[in-house]
C-alpha positions in Angstrom: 0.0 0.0 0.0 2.8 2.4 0.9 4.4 1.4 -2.3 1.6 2.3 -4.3 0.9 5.7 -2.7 4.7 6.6 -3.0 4.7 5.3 -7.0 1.4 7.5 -7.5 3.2 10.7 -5.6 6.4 10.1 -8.0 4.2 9.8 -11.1 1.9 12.8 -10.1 5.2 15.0 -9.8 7.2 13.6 -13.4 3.8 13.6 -15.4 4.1 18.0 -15.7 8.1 17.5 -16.7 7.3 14.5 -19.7 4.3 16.4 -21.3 6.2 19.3 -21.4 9.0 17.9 -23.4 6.9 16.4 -25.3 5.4 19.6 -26.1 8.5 21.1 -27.0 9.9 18.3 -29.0 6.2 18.7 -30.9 7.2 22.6 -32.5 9.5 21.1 -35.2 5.9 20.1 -36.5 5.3 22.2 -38.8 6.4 23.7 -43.1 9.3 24.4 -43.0 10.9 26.6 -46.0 15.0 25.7 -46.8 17.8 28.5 -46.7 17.9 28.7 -50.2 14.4 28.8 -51.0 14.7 25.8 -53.3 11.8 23.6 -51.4 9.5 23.3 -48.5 9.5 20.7 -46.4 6.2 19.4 -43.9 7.5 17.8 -40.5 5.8 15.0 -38.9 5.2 12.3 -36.2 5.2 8.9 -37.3 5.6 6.6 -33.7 7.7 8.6 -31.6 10.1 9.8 -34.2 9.9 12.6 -36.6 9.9 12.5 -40.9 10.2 15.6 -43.1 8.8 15.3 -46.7 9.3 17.7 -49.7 5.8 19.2 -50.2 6.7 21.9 -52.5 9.3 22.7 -55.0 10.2 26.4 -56.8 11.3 24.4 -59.6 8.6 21.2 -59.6 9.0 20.5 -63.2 12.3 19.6 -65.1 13.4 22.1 -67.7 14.3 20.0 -70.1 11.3 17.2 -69.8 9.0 19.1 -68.4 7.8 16.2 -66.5 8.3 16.6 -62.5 11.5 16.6 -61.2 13.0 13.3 -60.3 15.7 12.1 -57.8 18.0 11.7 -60.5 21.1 11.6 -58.2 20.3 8.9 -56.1 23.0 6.4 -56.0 20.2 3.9 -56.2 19.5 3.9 -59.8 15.9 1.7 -58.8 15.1 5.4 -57.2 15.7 7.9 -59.7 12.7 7.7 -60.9 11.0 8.5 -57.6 9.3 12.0 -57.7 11.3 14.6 -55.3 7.6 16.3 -54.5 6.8 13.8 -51.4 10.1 12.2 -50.6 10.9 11.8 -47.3 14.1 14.1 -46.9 14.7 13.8 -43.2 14.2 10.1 -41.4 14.1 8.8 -37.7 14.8 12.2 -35.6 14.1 12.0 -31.6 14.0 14.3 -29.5 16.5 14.4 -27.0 18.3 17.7 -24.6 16.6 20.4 -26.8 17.2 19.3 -29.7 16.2 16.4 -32.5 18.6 13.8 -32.9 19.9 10.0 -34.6 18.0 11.0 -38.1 19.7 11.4 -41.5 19.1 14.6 -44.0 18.6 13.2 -47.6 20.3 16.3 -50.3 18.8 15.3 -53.2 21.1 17.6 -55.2 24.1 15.7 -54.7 22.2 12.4 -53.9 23.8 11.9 -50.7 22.5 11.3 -47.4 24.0 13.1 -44.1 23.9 12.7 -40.6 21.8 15.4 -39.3 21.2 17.1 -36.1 18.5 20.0 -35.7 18.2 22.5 -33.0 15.7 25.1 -32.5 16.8 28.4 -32.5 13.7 30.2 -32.1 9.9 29.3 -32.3 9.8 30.4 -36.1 13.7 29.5 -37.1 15.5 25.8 -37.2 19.5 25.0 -37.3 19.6 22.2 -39.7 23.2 20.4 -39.7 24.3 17.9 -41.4 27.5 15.8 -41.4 29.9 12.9 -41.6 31.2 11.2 -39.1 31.7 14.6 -37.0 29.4 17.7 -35.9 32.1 20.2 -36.4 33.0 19.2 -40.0 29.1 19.3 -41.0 27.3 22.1 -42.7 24.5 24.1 -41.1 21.6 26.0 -43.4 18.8 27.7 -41.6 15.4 26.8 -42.2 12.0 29.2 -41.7 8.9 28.2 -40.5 5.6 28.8 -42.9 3.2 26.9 -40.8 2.7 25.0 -38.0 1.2 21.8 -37.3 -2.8 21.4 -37.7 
């Protein structure tokens, strides 16, 4: 009986602290529009992980096919005919000390696939870095929110 009242006390008082970093790992939710303008990208919760899919492009259609553009530098030749509008860019992010962590940034420009590490820097503004191996060798490009979850 003791037990069980202590357990329910402990619970009671760590139940605040979890939902709120729940509700703070919940803001990269959300469009999110690149640094260089190029594509906008929607955020999601799939499980207890986060996904970011290309949901708009400036350039959706190829200039020379005029067909919509492809993922023509994926090393996976099977893939290159997959569409860029919907593909899942960023994979398999957690949440973890302020920031979203363990997921991988696709760059579908150069058809290679990063580690990545994203940190609020402000309600409206992401740090997106990507990287080999090691943080401090990585690139960073800032990213602008355009609308928030719904």
């Amino acid at each position: 009986m003791r037990f069980t009242i202590l357990l329910s006390l402990f619970l009671a008082f760590i139940a605040p602290f979890s939902a709120s970093a729940q509700d703070n790992a919940d803001k990269l939710l959300g469009i999110w529009e690149s640094g260089n303008g190029k594509a906008r990208v929607k955020v999601e919760k799939i499980s207890n992980k986060y996904y970011g899919k290309i949901v708009w492009l400036r350039e959706p259609n190829d200039p020379v096919t005029k067909q919509p553009k492809m993922d023509k530098n994926n090393p996976d030749e099977s893939l290159r005919a997959t569409p860029l509008k919907g593909y899942r860019m960023l994979k398999d992010f957690v949440y973890k000390n302020n920031e979203w962590t363990d997921g991988t940034i696709y760059d579908p420009e150069s058809g290679s696939t990063y580690n990545c590490v994203i940190k609020m820097k402000d309600e409206n503004t992401l740090e997106i870095r990507g990287y080999v191996g090691v943080k401090a060798l990585g690139r960073t490009d800032t990213w602008k929110r355009l609308e928030t979850k719904k």
